[in-house]
C-alpha positions in Angstrom: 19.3 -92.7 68.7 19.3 -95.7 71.8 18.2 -92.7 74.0 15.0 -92.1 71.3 14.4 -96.3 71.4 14.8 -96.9 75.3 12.2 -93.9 75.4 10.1 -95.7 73.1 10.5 -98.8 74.7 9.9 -97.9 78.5 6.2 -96.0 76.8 5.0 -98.7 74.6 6.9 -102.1 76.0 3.1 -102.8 76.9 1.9 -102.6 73.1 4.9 -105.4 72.1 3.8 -107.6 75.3 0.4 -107.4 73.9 1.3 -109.0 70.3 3.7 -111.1 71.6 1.2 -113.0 73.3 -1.9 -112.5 71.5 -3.3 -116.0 70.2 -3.3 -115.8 65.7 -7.0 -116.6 64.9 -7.3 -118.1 61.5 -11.0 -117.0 60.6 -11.7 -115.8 58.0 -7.6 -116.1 57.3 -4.5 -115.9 59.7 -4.0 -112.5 61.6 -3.6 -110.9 64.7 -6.5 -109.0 66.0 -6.3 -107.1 69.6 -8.8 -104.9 71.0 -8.2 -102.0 73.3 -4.8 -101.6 71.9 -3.7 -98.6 73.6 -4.4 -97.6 77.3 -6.9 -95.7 78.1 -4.9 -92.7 78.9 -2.7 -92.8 75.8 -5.5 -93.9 73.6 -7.3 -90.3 75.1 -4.2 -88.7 73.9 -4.1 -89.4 70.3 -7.8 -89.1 69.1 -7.6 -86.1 71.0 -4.5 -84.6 70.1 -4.8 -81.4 67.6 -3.5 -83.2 65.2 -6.4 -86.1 65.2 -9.4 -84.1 66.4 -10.5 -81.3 64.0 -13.5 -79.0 64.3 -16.4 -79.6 61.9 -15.3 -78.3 58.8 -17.5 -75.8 56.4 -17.6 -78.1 53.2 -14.6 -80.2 51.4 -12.4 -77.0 50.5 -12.2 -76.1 54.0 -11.0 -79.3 55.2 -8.3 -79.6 52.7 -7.2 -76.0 53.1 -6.9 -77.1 57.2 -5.5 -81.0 57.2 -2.8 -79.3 54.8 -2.1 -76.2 56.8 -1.9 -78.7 60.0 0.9 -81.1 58.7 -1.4 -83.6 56.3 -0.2 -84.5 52.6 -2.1 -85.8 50.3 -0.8 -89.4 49.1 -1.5 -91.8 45.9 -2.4 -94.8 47.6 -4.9 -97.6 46.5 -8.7 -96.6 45.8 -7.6 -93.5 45.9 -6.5 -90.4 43.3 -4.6 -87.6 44.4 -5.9 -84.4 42.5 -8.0 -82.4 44.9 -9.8 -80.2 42.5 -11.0 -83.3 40.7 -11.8 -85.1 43.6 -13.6 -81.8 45.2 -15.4 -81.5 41.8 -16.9 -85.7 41.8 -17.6 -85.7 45.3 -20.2 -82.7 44.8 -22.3 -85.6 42.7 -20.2 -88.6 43.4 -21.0 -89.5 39.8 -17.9 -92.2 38.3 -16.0 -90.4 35.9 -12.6 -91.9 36.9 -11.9 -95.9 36.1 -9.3 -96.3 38.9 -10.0 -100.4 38.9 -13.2 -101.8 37.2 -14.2 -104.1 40.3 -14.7 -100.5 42.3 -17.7 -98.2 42.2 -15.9 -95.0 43.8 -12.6 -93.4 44.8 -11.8 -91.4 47.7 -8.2 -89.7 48.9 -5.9 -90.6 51.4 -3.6 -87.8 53.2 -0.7 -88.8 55.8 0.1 -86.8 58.2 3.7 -85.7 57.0 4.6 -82.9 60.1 4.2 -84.0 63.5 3.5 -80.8 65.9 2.2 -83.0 68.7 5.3 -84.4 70.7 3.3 -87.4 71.6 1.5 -88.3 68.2 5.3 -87.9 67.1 6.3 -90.5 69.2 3.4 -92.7 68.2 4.2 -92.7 64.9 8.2 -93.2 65.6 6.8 -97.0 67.6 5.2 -97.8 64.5 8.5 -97.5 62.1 11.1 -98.6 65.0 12.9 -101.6 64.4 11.5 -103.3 67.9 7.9 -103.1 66.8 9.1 -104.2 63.3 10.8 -107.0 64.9 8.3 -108.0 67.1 5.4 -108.3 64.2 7.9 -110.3 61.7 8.6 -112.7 64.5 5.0 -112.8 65.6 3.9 -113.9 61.8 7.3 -115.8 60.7 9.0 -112.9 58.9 12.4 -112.3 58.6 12.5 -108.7 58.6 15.8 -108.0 57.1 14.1 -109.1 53.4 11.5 -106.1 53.8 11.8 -102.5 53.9 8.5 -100.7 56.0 6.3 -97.6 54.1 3.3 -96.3 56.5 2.4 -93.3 58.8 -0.6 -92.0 60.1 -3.4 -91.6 57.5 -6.9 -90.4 57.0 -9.3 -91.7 54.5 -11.9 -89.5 52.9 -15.8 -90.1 51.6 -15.2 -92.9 48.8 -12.5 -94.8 49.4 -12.9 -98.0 48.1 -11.1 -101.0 47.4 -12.9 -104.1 46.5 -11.8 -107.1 47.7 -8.0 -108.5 47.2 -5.4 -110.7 49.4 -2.8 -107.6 48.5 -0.1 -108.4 46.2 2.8 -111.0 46.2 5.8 -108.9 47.3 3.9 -107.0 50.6 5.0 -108.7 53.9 3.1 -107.6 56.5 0.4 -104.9 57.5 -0.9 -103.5 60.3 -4.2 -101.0 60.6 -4.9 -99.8 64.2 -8.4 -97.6 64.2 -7.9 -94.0 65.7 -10.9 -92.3 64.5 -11.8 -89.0 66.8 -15.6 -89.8 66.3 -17.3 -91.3 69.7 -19.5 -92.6 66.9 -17.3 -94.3 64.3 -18.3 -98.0 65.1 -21.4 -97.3 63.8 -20.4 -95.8 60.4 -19.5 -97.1 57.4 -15.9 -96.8 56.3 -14.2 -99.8 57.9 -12.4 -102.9 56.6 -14.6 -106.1 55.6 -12.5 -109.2 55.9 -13.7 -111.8 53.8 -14.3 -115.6 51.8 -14.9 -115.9 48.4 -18.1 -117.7 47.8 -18.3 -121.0 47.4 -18.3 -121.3 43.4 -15.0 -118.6 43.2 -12.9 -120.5 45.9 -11.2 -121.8 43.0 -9.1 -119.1 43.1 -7.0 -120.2 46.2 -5.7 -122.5 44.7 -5.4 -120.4 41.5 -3.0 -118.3 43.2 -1.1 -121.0 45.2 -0.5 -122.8 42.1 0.6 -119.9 39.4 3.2 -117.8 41.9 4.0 -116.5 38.7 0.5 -114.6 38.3 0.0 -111.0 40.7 -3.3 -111.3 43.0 -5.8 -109.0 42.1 -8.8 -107.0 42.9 -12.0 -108.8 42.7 -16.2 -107.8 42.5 -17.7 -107.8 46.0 -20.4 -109.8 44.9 -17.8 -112.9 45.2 -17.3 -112.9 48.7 -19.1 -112.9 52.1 -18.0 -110.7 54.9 -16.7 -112.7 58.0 -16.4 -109.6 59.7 -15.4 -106.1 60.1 -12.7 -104.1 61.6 -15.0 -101.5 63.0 -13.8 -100.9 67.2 -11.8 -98.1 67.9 -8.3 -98.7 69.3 -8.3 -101.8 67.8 -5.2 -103.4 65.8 -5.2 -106.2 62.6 -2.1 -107.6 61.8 -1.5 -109.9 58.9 1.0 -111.4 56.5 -0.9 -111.3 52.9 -1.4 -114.8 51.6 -3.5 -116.5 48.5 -6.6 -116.1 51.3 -6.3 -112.8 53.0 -9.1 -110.9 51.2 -9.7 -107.6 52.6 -12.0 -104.4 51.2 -13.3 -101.1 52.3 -16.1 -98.9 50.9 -16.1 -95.7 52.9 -19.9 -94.3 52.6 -19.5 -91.7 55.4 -19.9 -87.5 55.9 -16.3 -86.8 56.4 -16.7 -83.2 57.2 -17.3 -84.0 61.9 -14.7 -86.5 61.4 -12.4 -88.6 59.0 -11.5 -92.4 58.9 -8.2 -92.7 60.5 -5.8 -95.2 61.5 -2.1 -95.7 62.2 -1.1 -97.7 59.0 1.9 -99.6 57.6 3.5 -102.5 55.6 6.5 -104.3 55.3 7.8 -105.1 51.7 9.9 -107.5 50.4 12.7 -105.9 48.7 13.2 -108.5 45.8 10.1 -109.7 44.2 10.5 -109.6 40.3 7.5 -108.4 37.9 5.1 -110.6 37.8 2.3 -111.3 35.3 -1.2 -109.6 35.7 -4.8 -110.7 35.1 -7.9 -108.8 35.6 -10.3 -110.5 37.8 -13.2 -111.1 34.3 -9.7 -112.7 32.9 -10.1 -115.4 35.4 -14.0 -115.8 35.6 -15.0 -119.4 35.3 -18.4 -118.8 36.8 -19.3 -116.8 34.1 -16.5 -118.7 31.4 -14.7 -115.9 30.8 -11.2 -116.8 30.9 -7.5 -116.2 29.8 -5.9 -119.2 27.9 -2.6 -118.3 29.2 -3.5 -120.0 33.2 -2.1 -122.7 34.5 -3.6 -125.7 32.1 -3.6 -128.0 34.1 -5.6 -126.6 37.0 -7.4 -124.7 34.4 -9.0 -128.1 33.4 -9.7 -129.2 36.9 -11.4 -126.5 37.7 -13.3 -125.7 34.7 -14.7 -129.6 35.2 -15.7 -129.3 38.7 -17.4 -126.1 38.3 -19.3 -127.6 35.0 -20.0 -130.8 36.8 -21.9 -128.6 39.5 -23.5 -126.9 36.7 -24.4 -130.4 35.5 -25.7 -131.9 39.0 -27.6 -128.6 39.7 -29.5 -128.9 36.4 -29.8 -132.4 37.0 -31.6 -131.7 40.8 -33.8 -128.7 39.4 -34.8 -131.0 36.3 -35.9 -133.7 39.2 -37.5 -131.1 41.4 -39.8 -130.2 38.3 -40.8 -133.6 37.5 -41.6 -134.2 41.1 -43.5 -131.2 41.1 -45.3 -132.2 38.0 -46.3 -135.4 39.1 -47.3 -134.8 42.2 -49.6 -132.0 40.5 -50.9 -134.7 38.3 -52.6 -136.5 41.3 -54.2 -133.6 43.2 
């Protein structure tokens, strides 16, 4: 096992050196966020490897029949089902017969590549899950790494995946998305991760999370936030420790048959977070007043006064605007 970790380390010592002295931005939230990740040469080797790089498939039976035959498994994973008839059968018409989270519009699948032929994609993947680059992320972001436990691989994401915007739940540490899509073109396509503010009027809900630790984060519509920006250059890495802030979506919109979404992913978990309490996103709606009586009272009444006092002012202004309008059509 030390021979396999000095191996790793003399090949990708330049990928820790890179975190470890990468500057934490803190727009739109804190994260890590490194372009041209890889060098050149090894970044060549893995969207080119056999494993990566596929042929354009026929239609969607074809390319489960080949990711399956060449090591992938399909995986449940958020925004995501794992039947392949029935997702074969919706993405003919992409019509929503499946409610997997009422803030999303679609589903897609997610398959991880489970048998690594290619001796270097195998040692790629063996980085990502080593207890140096583990160690060096947990340091980098203030984790102690013995309290988590890591799930990830290399995955690819089909036509539909979506999941609207969330921070990620309470008892996920850290995680890490490096893009290695095979497409010369996948900058310009539409499957990568938004990271994002909520609008001014549902900013509330920082604090609504900070202040009820009790209460799981959820999933929320995408017509609460603004994108900041998007993850979409190849060979690039984010890197983040999920907070009350850390919103994050995807919508993948994209012909997967030349090429599929992919990306070395992974998480730390903590290991002892107890069940917490859930509400919806319309359980927690002030904008539009609908909300549980069970939330933190308290803050409940703060913000349910500020946002009416806006209300108040902005009805206030518009009733002011209208007057001046009036009069001022009164003397032309």
């Amino acid at each position: 096992m030390s021979k396999i970790i000095d191996y790793l380390t003399i090949m990708f010592d330049y990928l820790l050196k890179k975190i470890e002295a990468s500057p934490i931005k803190t727009k739109p939230f804190t994260h890590i966020e490194i372009e041209d990740f890889f060098n050149s040469e090894d970044f060549k080797k893995i969207i080119n490897s056999n494993q990566i790089k596929f042929d354009s498939f026929n239609n969607d039976s074809h390319l489960f029949e080949s990711l399956l035959e060449n090591g992938y498994k399909i995986i449940e994973f958020p925004g995501c089902i794992a039947n392949r008839k029935e997702y074969i059968d919706w993405h003919q018409k992409k019509w929503k017969n499946i409610d997997l989270n009422p803030a999303c519009e679609s589903f897609g699948m997610a398959l991880r590549l489970d048998k690594k032929d290619d001796a270097f994609i195998s040692s790629v993947s063996d980085f990502f899950s080593s207890d140096l680059f583990i160690k060096t992320i947990s340091e980098k972001l203030g984790i102690d790494a013995s309290e988590t436990y890591f799930d990830g691989g290399i995955q690819k994401y089909l036509d539909g995946y979506e999941i609207s915007p969330h921070p990620d739940i309470r008892r996920k540490a850290i995680t890490y998305m490096v893009n290695i899509n095979p497409d010369h073109n996948s900058e310009n396509l539409n499957h990568h991760t938004h990271y994002l503010e909520f609008k001014k009027e549902y900013e509330y809900l920082y604090s609504f999370w900070r202040n009820n630790i009790d209460i799981e984060r959820c999933w929320v519509p995408w017509s609460w936030c603004k994108d900041i920006k998007i993850q979409n250059k190849n060979n690039s890495i984010v890197i983040f420790s999920p907070s009350d802030d850390t919103l994050h979506a995807v919508k993948a919109n994209y012909n997967h048959l030349p090429n599929q979404r992919t990306q070395i992913y992974g998480n730390l978990w903590f290991k002892d977070i107890p069940n917490l309490s859930k509400k919806e996103w319309y359980q927690i709606d002030l904008v539009n007043d609908q909300v549980s009586t069970s939330l933190n009272a308290s803050l409940l009444e703060k913000v349910i006064s500020r946002i009416r006092k806006k209300k108040f002012s902005t009805k206030i202004k518009d009733k002011n605007i209208i007057k001046s309008k009036n009069k001022s059509a009164k003397y032309n």
